[in-house]
N, C-alpha and C positions, 0 to 999 in steps of 0.2 A: 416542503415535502419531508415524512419521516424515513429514516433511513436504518436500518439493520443489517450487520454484515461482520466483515472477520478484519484482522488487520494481522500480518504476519511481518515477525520479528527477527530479526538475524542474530543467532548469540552462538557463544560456543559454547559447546557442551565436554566438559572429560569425560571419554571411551573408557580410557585405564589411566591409570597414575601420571599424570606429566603428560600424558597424549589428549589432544582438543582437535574435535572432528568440527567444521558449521553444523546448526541445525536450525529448523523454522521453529519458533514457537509462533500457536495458533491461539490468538485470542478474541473473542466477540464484543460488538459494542453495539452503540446506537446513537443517535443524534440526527443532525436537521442536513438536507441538502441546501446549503447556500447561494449557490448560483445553479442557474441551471446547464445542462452539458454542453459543449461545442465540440461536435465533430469534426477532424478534420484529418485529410491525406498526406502521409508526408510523401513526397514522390522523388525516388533516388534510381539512379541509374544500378549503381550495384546489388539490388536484390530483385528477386521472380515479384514475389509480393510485396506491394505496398503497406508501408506499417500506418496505422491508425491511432491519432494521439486524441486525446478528447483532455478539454482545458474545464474543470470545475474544481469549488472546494463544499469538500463536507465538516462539519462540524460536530465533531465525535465530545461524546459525554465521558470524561477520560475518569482513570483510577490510576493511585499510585504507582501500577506497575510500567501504563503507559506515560507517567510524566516521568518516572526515572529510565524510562530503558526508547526520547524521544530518537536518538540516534540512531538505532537499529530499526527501524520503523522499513518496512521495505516494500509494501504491497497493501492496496485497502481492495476488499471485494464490492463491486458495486454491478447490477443486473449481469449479474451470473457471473462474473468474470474478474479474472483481478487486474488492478490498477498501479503502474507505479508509484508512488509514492513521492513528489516534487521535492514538497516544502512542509513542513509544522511548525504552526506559529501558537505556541502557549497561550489561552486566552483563560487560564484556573476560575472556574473548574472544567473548563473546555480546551480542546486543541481542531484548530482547525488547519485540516488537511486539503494541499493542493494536490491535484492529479492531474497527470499527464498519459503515457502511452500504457500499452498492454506490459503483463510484468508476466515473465516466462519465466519458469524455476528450472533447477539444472537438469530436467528432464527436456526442458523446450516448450512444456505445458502452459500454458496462460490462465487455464481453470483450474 
């Protein structure tokens, strides 16, 4: 199955002189979905809602920017939503990405 979607990067950025705030950089790809999803509940006493982790990798079509900056790698977007981000395993000129749980940015947002 083909895949299209974003993958968001954690870098810092200088504000002013000497000062470094985080920021997301947003960048687009494509490639193959690998395996197909496994949804599942993780079920804990200390929260209202149950968190949702879903176990697949995607096989992203990479470019320089994503084989130099694999560290920052923080979120992949898949059916609407973004994904944390596990694992990346260099496979030049591909990287394939393991996913796990919903990825919330510091608003709390997961889209």
């Amino acid at each position: 199955m083909k895949w299209r979607g974003e993958i968001g990067f954690a870098q810092s950025a200088e504000i002013r002189p000497g000062i470094y705030a985080p920021t997301m950089v947003r960048r687009n790809y494509r490639g193959d979905v690998n395996t197909h999803p496994v949804w599942r509940n993780q079920y804990s006493s200390e929260g209202v809602n149950d968190d949702i982790n879903m176990s697949m990798t995607i096989s992203v079509v990479a470019d320089p920017y994503a084989i130099q900056n694999l560290g920052y790698m923080k979120y992949i977007t898949y059916n609407g939503s973004k994904w944390k981000i596990n694992s990346v395993e260099p496979t030049i000129p591909r990287l394939t990405v393991s996913i796990g749980g919903l990825y919330n940015d510091s608003t709390g947002n997961a889209n």
